[in-house]
C-alpha positions in Angstrom: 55.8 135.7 -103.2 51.8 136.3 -103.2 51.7 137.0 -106.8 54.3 133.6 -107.4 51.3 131.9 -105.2 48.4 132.9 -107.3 50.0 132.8 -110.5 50.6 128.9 -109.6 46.8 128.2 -108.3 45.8 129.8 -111.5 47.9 127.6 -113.8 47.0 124.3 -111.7 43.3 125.5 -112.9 43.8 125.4 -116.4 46.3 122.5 -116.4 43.2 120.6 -114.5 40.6 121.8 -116.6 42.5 121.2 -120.2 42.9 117.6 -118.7 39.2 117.1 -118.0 38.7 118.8 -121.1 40.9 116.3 -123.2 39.3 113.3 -121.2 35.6 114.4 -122.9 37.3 115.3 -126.0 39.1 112.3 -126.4 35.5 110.5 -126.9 34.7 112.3 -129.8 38.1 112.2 -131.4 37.6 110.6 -135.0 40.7 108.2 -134.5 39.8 105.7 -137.8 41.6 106.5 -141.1 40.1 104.5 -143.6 36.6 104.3 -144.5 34.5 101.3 -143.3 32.8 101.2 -147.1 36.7 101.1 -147.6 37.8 98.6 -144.9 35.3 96.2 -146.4 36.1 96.3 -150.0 39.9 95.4 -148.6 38.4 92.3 -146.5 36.8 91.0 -149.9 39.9 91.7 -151.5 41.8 89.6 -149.0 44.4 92.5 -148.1 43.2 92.3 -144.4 45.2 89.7 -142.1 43.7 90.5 -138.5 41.3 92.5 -137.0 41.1 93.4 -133.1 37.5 94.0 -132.1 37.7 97.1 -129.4 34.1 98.0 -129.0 33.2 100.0 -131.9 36.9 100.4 -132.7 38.1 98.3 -135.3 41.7 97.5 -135.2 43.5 96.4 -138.7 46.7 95.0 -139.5 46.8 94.3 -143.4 48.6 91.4 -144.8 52.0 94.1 -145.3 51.8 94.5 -141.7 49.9 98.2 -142.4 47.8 98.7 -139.5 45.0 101.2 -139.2 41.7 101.6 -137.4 38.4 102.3 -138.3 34.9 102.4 -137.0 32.0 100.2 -136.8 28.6 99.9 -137.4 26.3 98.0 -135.6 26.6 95.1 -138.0 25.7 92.3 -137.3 27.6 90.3 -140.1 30.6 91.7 -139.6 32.2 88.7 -137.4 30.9 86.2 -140.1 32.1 88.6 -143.5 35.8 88.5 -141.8 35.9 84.9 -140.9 34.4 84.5 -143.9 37.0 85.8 -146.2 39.9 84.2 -143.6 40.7 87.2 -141.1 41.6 86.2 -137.9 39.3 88.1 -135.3 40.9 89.4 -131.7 37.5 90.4 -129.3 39.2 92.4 -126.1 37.1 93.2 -123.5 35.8 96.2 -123.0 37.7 98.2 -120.0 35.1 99.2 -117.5 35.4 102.6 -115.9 36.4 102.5 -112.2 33.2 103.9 -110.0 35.5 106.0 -108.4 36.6 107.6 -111.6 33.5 107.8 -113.4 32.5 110.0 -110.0 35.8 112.0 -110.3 34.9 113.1 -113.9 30.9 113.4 -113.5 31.3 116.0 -110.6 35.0 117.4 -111.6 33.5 120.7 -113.6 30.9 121.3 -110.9 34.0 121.1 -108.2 35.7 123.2 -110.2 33.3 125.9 -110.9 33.2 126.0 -106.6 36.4 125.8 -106.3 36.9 128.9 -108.6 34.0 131.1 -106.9 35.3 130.4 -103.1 38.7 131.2 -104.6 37.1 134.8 -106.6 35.2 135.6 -103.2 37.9 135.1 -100.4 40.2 137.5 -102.9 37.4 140.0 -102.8 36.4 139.5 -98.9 40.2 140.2 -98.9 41.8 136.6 -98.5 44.2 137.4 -100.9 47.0 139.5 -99.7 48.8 142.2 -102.0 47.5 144.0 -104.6 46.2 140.9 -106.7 43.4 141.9 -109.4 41.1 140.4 -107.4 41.9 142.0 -103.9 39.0 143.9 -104.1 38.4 143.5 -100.1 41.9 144.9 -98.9 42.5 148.3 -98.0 44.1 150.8 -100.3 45.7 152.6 -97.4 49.0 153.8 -97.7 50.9 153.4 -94.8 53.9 155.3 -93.7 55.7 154.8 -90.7 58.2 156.4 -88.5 61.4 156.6 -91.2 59.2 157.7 -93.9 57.4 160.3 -92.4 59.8 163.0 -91.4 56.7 165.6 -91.1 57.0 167.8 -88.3 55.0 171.0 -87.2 58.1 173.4 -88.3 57.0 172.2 -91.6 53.8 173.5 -91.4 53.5 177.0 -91.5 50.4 179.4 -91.6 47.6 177.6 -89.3 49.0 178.3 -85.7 46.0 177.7 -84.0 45.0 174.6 -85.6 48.7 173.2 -84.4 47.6 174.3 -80.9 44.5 172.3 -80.8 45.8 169.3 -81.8 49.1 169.1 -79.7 47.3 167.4 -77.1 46.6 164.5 -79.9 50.5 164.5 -80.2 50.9 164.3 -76.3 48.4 161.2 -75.7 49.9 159.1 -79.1 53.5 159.7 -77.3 52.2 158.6 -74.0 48.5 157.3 -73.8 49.0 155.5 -70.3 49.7 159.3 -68.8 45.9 160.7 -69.6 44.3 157.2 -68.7 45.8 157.7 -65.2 44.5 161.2 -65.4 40.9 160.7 -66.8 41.2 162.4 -69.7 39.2 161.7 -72.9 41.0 162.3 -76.1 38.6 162.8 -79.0 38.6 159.3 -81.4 37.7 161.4 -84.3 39.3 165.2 -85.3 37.7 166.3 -88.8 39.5 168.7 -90.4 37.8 171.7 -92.1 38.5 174.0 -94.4 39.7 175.3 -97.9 41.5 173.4 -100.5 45.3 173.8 -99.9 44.9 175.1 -96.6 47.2 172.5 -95.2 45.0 169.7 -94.2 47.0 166.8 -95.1 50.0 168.0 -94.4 48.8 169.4 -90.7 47.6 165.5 -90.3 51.3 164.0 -91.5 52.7 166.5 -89.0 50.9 165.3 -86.3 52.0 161.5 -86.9 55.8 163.1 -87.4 55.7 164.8 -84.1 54.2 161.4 -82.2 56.7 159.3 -84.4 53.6 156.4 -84.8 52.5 154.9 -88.2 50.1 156.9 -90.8 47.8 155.8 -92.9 46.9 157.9 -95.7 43.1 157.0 -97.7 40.9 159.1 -99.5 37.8 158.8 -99.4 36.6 158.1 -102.9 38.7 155.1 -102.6 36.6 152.8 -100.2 33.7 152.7 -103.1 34.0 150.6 -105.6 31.3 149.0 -108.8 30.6 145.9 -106.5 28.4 145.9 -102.9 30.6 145.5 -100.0 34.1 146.3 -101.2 33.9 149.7 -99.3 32.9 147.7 -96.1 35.3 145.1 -96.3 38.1 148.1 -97.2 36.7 149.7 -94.0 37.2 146.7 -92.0 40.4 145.6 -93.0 41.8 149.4 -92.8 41.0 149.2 -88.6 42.4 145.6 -88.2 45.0 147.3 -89.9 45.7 150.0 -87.8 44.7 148.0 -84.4 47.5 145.7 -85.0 49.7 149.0 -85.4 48.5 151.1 -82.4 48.8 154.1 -81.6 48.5 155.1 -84.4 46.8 157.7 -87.3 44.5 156.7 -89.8 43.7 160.1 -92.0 40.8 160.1 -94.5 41.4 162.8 -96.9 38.1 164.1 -98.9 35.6 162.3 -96.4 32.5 163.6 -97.5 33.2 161.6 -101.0 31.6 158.7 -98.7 30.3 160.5 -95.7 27.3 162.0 -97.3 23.6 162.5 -95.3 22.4 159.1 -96.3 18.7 159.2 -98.1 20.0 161.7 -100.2 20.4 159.4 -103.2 18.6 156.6 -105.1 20.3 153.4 -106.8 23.2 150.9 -106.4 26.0 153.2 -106.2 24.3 155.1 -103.0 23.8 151.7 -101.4 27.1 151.1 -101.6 28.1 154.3 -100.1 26.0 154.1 -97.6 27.1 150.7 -96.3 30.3 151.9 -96.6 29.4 154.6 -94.3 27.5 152.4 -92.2 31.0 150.2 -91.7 32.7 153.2 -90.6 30.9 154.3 -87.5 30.3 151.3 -86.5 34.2 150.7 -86.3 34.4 153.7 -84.7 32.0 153.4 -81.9 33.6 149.9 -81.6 37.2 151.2 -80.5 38.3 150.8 -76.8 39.0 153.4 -74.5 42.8 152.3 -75.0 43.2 151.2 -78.1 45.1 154.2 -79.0 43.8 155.0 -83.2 42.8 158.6 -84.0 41.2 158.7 -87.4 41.4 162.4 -89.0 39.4 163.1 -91.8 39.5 166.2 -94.1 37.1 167.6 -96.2 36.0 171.7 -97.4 32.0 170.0 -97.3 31.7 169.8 -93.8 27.8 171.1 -94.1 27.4 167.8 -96.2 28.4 165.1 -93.7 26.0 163.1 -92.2 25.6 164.5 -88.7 26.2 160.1 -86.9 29.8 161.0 -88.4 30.3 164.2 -86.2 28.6 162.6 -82.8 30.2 162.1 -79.3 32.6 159.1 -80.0 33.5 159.2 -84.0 34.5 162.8 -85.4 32.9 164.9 -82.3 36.0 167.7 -82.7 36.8 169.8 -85.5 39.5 171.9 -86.1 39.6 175.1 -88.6 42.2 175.0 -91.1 41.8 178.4 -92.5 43.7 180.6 -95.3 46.6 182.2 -93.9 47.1 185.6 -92.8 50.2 187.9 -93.8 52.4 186.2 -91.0 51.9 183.0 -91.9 51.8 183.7 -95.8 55.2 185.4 -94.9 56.6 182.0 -93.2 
């Protein structure tokens, strides 16, 4: 239905604009067929019957009833040659352009030009929903919720321990009102560390499967994009997102792609990265006590993360996802 919507804003813009377009053109459009050298030579002959005198548009009906129409100089013996040579002469009156009109089509292409940039910007600042070409502003996070995520810890095998430190995540997502009453602080933030196929993701996906709540799956590399502030406004819409979903698990696979020490690049990719970043703890430091999201991020560059990322309040717990041992290779 979104695509149906944009396809039919986009073809009212080009029906529009090959309208004004024709309305200039039509000006310019040659519309005489004969000659005037020509036209006169007939009037001397006495082939021509009637003219009608439209502004600079000569309109000719020829003594066979042929009509045609030609141009005008500015001549100013061109009343007197025809009536002259026994041509009866029509004058209409020149049609004047309504005011409102002449405004229309004076201002029309500079509408239009706005019209088209709010229209480019609100698809990047993420007004259009869907995966238009232009959504550059909405989140590429893939969500999957209760049915789709069948993920449970008897899938995972191999990391123990890591399973044990984040049951109490599972525990507080089932029941968040039972640790409020309690005064307990569940971390907002659990980054993942350790090897490549360790089981990071999957550890994550198990964690949402055991709580039964929504999961939304990024990478990091995805919230950067060519133009400045598509990472932001992908990092903003990502927690309205998953607000609106609560509780909830937002999991940011490979986060040091855009959680890099800032200052340790120049140019306008880093600038963008680092305003990407900047969106990010600041939507972490701005969640309520009970709002009930837990983002987990992933990475094997832990010593590479800028250290706002692992302070009290964003990712201030991490949990080892080593190589397994013979046991758990075994399982």
């Amino acid at each position: 239905m979104n695509n149906i919507k944009q396809l039919a804003i986009w073809i009212a813009i080009i029906l529009v604009s090959l309208f004004v377009f024709k309305q200039f053109d039509s000006s310019s459009k040659a519309e005489g067929q004969v000659d005037y050298s020509q036209f006169m030579q007939q009037v001397k002959d006495g082939r021509i019957a009637k003219v009608q005198i439209d502004g600079r548009v000569l309109r000719v009906t020829t003594q066979d009833n042929k009509t045609f129409n030609t141009y005008a100089p500015n001549d100013p013996w061109l009343v007197s040659d025809l009536l002259k040579n026994h041509v009866v002469v029509q004058a209409k009156p020149e049609e004047q352009e309504s005011v409102l009109m002449s405004i229309f089509v004076s201002w029309f292409p500079m509408i239009l030009l706005i019209g088209v940039w709010i229209f480019f910007m609100r698809q990047m600042q993420g007004g259009g929903k869907g995966g238009g070409p232009f959504s550059f502003g909405k989140s590429k996070a893939r969500q999957l919720d209760e049915s789709s995520n069948q993920t449970t810890f008897a899938d995972v095998a191999g990391c123990d321990e890591a399973k044990e430190e984040v049951t109490e995540l599972v525990e507080f997502l089932r029941d968040p009102g039972k640790f409020q009453k309690l005064g307990g602080r569940i971390p907002r933030g659990v980054l993942m560390v350790g090897p490549p196929g360790t089981g990071k993701t999957l550890l994550a996906r198990a964690i949402a499967g055991e709580a039964k709540v929504p999961f939304f799956t990024i990478s990091g590399s995805d919230f950067v994009e060519m133009f400045v502030g598509v990472g932001a406004a992908r990092v903003r819409d990502m927690f309205e997102t998953a607000k609106k979903n609560s509780p909830c698990i937002i999991f940011i696979d490979e986060i040091d792609a855009v959680g890099r020490s800032r200052g340790a690049g120049t140019g306008g990719g880093n600038d963008e990265r680092e305003q990407t970043l900047n969106q990010m703890l600041v939507e972490m430091d701005g969640f309520e006590a009970n709002s009930g999201v837990i983002v987990i991020a992933a990475t094997n560059r832990a010593d590479v993360l800028d250290k706002a990322l692992l302070r009290p309040g964003r990712f201030d717990r991490q949990v080892m996802v080593g190589l397994p041992d013979i046991k758990g290779r075994e399982q």
